[in-house]
C-alpha positions in Angstrom: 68.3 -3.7 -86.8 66.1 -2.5 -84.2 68.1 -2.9 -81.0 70.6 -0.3 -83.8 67.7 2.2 -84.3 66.8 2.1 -80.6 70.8 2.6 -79.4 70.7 5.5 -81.8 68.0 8.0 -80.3 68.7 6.3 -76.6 71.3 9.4 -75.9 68.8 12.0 -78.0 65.9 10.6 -75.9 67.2 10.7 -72.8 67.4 14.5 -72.9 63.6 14.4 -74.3 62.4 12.2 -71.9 60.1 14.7 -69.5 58.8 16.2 -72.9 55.7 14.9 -73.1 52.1 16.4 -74.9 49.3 17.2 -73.1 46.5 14.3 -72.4 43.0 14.1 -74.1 41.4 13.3 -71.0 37.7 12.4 -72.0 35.9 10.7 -74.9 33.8 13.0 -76.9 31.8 9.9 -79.2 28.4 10.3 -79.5 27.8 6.6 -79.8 24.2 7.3 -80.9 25.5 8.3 -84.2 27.4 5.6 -84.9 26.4 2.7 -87.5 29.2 0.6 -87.3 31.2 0.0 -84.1 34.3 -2.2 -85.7 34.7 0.8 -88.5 34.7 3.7 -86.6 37.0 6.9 -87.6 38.5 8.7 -85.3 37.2 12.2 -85.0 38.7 15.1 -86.9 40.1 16.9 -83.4 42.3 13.5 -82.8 43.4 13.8 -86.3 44.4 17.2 -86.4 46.1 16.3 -83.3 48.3 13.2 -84.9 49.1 15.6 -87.4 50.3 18.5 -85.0 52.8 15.4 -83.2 54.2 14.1 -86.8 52.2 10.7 -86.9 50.9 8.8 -89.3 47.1 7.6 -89.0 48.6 4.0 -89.3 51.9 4.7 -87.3 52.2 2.4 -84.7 51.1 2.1 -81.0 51.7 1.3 -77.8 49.3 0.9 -74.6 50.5 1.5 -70.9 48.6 1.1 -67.7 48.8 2.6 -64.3 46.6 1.2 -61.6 47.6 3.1 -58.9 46.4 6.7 -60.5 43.6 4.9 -63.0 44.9 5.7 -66.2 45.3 3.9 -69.7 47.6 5.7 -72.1 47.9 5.7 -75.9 51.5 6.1 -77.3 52.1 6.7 -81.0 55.2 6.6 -82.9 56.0 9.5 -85.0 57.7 10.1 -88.1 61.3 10.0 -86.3 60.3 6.6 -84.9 60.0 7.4 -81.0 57.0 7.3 -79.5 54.9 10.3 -78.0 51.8 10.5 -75.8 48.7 10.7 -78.0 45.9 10.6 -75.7 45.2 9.4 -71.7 41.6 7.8 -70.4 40.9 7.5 -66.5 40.0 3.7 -66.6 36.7 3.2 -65.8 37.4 0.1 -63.5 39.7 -2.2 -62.8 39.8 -5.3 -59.9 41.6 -6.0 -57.1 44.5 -4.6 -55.8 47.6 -3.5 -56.3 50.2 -6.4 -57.3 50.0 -9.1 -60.6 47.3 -11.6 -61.2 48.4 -15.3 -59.9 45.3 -17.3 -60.4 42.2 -18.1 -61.9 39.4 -15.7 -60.0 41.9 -13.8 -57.5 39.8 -10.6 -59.2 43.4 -9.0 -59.9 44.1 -7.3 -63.4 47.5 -8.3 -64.6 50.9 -7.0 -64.3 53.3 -6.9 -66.7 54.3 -6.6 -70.6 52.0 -8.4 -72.8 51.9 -8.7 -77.0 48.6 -7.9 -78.7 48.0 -9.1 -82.4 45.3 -8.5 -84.1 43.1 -11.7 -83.8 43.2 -10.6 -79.7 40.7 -7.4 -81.0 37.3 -8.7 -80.4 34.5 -6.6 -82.1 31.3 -8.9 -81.0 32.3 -8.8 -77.1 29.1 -8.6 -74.9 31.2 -5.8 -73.6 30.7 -3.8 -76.3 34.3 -3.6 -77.8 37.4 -5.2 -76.2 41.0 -6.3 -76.8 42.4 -9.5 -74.8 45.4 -9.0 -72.7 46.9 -12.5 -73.7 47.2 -13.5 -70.4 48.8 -15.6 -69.1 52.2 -14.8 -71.1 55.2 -16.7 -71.1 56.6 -15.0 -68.1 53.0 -15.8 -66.4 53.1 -19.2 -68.0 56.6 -19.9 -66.9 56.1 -19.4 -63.2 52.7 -21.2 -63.2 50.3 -18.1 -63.1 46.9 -19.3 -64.5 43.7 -16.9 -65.8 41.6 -17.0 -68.8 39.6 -14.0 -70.3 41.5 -10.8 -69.4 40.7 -7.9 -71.2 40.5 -4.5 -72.0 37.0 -3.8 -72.2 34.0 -1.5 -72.4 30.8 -1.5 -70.4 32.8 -0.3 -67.1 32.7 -3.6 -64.9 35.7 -5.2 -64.2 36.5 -8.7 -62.8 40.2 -8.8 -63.4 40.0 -6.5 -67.2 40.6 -3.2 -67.4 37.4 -2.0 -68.0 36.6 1.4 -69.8 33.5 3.1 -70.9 32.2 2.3 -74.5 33.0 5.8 -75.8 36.9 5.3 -74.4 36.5 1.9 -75.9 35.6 2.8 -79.3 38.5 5.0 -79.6 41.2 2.5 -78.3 39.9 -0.4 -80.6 40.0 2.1 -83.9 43.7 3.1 -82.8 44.9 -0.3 -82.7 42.9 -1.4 -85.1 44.4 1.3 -87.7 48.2 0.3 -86.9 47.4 -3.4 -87.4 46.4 -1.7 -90.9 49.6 -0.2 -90.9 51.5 -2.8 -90.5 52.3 -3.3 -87.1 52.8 -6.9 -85.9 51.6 -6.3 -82.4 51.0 -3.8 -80.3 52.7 -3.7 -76.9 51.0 -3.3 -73.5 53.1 -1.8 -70.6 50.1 -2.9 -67.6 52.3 -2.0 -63.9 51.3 -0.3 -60.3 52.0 3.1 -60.4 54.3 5.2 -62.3 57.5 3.6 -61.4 59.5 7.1 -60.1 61.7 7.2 -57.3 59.2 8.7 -54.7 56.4 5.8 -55.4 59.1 3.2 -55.4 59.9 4.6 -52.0 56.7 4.5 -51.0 55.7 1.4 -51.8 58.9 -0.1 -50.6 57.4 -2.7 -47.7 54.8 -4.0 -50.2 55.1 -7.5 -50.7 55.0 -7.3 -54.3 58.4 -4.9 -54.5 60.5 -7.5 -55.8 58.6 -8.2 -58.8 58.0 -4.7 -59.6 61.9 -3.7 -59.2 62.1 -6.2 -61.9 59.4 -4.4 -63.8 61.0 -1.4 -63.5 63.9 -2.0 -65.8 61.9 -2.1 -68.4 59.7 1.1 -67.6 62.8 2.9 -67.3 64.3 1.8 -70.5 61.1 2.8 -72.1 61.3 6.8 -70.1 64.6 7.2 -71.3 64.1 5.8 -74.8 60.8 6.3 -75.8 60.2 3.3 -77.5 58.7 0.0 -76.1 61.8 -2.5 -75.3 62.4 -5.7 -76.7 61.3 -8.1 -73.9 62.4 -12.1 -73.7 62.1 -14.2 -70.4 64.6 -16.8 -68.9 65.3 -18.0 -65.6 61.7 -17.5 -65.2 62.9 -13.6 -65.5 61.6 -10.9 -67.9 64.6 -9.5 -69.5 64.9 -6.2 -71.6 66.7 -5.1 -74.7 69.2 -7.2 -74.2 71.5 -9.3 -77.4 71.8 -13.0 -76.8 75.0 -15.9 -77.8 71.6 -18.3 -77.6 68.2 -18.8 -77.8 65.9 -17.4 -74.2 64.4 -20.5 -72.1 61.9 -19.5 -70.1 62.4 -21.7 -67.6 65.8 -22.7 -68.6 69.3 -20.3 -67.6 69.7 -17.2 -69.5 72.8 -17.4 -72.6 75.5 -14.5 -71.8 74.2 -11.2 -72.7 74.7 -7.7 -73.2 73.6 -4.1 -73.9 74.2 -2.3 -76.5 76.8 0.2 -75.3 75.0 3.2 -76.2 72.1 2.3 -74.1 74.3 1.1 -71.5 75.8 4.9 -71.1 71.9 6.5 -71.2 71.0 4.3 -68.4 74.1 4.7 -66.0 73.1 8.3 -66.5 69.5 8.0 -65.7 70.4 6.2 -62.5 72.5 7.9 -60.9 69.6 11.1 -61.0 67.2 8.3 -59.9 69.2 7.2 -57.1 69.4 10.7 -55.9 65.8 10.8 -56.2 65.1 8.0 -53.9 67.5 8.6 -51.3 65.5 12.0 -51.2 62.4 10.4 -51.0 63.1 7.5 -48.1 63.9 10.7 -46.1 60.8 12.0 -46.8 58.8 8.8 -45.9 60.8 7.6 -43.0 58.8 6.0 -40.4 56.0 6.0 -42.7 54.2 3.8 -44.4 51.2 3.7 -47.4 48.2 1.6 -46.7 47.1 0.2 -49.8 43.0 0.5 -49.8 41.1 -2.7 -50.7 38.6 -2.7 -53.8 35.6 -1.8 -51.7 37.4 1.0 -50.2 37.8 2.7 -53.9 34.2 2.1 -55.1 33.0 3.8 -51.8 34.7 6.7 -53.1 33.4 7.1 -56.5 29.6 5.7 -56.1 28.4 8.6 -56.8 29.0 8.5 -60.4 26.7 4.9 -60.3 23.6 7.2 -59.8 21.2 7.2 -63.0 23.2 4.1 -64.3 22.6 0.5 -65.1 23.9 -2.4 -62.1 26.7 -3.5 -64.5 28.4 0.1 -64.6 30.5 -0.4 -61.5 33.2 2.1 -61.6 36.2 1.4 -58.8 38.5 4.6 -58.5 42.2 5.3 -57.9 44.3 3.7 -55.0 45.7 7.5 -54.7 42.4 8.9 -53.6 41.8 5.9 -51.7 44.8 4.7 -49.7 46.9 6.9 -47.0 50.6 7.4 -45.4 50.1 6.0 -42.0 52.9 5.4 -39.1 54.2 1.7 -39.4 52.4 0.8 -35.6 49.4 2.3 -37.3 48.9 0.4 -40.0 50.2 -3.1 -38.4 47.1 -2.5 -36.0 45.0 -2.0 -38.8 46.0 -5.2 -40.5 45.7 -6.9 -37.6 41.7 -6.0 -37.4 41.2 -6.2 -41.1 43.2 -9.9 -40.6 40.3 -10.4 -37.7 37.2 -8.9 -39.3 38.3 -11.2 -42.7 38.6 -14.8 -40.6 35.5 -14.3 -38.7 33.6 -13.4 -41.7 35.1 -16.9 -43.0 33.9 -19.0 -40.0 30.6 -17.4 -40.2 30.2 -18.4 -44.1 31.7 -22.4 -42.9 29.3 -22.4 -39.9 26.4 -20.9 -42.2 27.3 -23.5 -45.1 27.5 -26.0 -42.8 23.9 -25.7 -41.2 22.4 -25.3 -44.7 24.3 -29.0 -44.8 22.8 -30.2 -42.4 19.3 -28.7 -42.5 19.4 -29.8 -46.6 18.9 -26.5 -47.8 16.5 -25.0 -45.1 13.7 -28.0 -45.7 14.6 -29.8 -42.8 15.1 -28.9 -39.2 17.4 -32.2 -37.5 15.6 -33.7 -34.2 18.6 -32.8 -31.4 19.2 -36.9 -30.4 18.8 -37.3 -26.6 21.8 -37.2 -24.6 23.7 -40.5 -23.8 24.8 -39.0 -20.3 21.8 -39.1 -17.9 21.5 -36.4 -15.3 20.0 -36.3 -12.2 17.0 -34.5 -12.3 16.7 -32.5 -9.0 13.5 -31.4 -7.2 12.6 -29.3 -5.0 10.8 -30.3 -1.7 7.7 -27.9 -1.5 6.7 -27.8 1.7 2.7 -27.5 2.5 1.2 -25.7 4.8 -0.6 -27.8 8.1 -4.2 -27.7 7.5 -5.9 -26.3 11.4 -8.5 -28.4 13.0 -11.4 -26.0 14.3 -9.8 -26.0 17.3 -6.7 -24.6 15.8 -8.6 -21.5 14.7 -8.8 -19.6 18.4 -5.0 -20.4 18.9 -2.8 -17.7 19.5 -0.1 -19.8 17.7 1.1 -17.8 14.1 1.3 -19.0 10.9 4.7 -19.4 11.0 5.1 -21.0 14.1 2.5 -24.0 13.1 4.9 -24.3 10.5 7.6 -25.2 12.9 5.6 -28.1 14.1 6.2 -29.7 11.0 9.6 -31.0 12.3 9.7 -32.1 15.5 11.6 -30.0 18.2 15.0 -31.3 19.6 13.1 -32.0 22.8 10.8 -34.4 21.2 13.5 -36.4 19.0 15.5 -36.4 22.4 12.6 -38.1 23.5 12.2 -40.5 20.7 15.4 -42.1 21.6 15.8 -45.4 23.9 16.3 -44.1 28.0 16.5 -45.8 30.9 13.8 -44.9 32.6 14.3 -44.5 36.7 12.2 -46.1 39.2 9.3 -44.5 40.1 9.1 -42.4 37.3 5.5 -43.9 36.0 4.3 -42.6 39.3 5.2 -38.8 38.8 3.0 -38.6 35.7 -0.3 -37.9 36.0 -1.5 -39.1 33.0 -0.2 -41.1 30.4 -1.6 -41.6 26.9 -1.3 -46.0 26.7 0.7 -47.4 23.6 -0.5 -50.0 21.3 0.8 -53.1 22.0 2.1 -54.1 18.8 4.7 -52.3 16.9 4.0 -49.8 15.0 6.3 -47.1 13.0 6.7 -44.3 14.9 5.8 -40.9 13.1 6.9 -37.2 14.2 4.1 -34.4 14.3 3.6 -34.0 10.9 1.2 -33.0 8.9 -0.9 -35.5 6.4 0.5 -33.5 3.5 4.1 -34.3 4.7 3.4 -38.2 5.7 6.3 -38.8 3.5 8.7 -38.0 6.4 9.0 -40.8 8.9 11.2 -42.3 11.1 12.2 -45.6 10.8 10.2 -48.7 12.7 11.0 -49.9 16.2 10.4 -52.0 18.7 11.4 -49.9 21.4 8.5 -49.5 24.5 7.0 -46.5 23.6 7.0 -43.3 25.3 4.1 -41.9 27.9 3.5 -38.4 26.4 2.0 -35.6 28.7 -1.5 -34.7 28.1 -2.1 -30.7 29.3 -4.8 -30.9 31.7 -8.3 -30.9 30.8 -11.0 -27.6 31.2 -13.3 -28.2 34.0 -17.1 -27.4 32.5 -18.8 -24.1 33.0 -21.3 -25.4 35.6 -18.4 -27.1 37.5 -16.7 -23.8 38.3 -19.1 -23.4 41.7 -18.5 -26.7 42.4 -15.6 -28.4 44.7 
């Protein structure tokens, strides 16, 4: 009966689908005056402004999320049963980046179209008000995506929610809360990227997560030309919209045949061939180019302004459009590339840090380096001393440096200090000869006492007559003969 309803208004909506009411953008609750949270009623302005769109206080609703741009809308059927835009909320805060959530604390918000009934509305939430995702669905579920907790919350701090303030927060909760009252089953949540138009599909084209969202997209559209959320089942580990069944959907398991309804078949074939026109239009446009999607930190630099005056735990994160940037393809591979860098050398630096607090147990105790099992040589230098003079030394002309030279015997004297053959007659030619000791003794150069360490070795060798320079003749001998 419904896929009828839906085939029936698919041509009518198609035509209708750019008309669209203008956004509430901001929260007017004074949360001061009110006494009971869970109960609130919406203010007489949004009334009046149901009433203006033909809806019903209890009509039902539908939720969808852009990342990209911020932005949490509130869809309400009216009394024709299509769905309008009641109201739009920049999101306070939301985690991550761009693309689904995979696991338990990868900090991204999730992707994708999720049921919520009314036990997922929790009013005692330590986040003021907030409204569980259901996360992981059986898409999630059915390609092993894990995360507990996700939620669309107040108190604007996010760590994989959608996080609003408390006086967006208040409002969402009584809307849902009113078309549970009404009747609805559950309330449908359309969470994807961006706005899924031609020219953002274009330019996110070389992001890793395109494939996904291409399969999101069939659904987004079908809701654009419609207006009215589509009925979603998964198989093949696929989602899979509006479409009629022979046999039951297996998550996991091959799709049954299936088809669309004819009428809706005909609205869509129409819609594509203007989006396809679209996008051709816009890969011109971006050609050569591509966007740089900014990191988390990168969008709270942006906004943390809007901290000032507030408590620690109001963390607003900004838009991804405000952030991020068209860049040249070299560009942006270099600038991977560093980020890539910058990211694994703050990782060694945490293993090297974690490591030493390992090893020093905590900071308490310093490790003793152990002594090296390789022994070196330990080299010294020879300091050479200076020759003490005798007081007879002190009125020769000889320098400083030249004493010094006497330290090491001169090539005439270690000439000398080898074993000649003496030839005859050459004891007579001296005049004087000092006489040797008899017995061997080691023979030392003219060193100094500081450097007796330097000798020559012992030998037996007859030693050498040395040449004594003559001796002064006394004063009182210089008259004499």
């Amino acid at each position: 009966m419904r896929l009828r309803n839906l085939v029936a208004t698919a041509t009518v909506a198609a035509l209708l689908a750019g008309c669209t009411n203008d956004a509430l953008d901001t929260a007017t609750v004074d949360l001061s005056t009110v006494k009971n949270k869970t109960e609130y009623q919406l203010s007489s302005k949004m009334a009046a402004k149901m009433s203006e769109l033909g809806m019903q206080k209890t009509a039902p609703i539908a939720l969808r999320i852009f990342k990209e741009e911020g932005t949490l809308e509130v869809w309400k059927a009216n009394t024709s049963n299509r769905f309008q835009l009641l109201k739009s909320y920049k999101i306070c805060a939301w985690s991550g980046k761009l693309g689904p959530k995979v696991k338990e604390g990868d900090r991204q918000a999730p992707e994708g179209f999720y049921p919520l009934f009314p036990q997922q509305l929790n009013p005692n939430s330590k986040y003021y008000l907030a409204i569980n995702t259901g996360y992981p669905n059986t898409y999630d579920r059915a390609n092993g995506r894990q995360g507990t907790h996700l939620m669309i919350h107040g108190a604007c701090s996010s760590s994989g929610c959608y996080s609003m303030t408390d006086e967006q927060m208040i409002e969402i909760f009584a809307m849902a809360r009113d078309a549970f009252k009404g009747g609805q089953q559950s309330v449908q949540l359309q969470a994807f990227p961006f706005r899924m138009t031609a020219e953002n599909m274009a330019r996110h084209r070389n992001n890793p997560n395109i494939e996904f969202w291409n399969m999101l997209k069939v659904g987004y559209d079908q809701f654009e030309v419609t207006k009215r959320p589509p009925e979603i089942n998964v198989c093949e580990k696929k989602y899979v919209f509006n479409q009629q069944g022979s046999g039951a959907f297996n998550p996991g398991g091959t799709c049954p045949a299936m088809s669309t309804p004819p009428a809706l078949q005909m609205a869509m074939s129409t819609f594509e061939k203007g989006y396809k026109l679209d996008y051709d239009k816009a890969m011109k446009k971006y050609d050569g180019m591509v966007w740089y999607e900014p990191s988390e930190a990168e969008r709270k630099a942006i906004v943390a302004k809007q901290r000032a005056g507030r408590e620690l735990a109001y963390a607003p994160t900004g838009n991804s459009i405000d952030a991020g940037k068209l860049m040249k393809a070299s560009d942006l591979e270099k600038k991977l590339a560093e980020q890539k860098e910058a990211e694994e050398t703050k990782v060694a630096v945490e293993i090297q840090k974690k490591e030493l607090e390992k090893a020093t147990k905590g900071g308490t105790h310093v490790p003793v380096p152990a002594a090296n099992p390789v022994p070196q040589p330990v080299l010294q230098a020879a300091v050479e001393q200076p020759a003490k003079n005798s007081f007879w030394n002190l009125f020769s002309k000889s320098e400083p440096a030249e004493q010094a030279q006497l330290t090491q015997p001169p090539p005439e004297l270690q000439a000398a200090v080898q074993p000649q053959a003496q030839p005859a007659g050459a004891a007579a030619k001296q005049t004087r000869s000092v006489a040797a000791p008899q017995k061997a003794q080691p023979e030392v150069t003219a060193v100094s006492a500081a450097n007796a360490e330097v000798t020559v070795a012992p030998t037996t060798e007859a030693p050498v007559a040395v040449e004594e320079p003559p001796k002064k003749r006394p004063f009182w001998k210089i008259w004499g003969n």
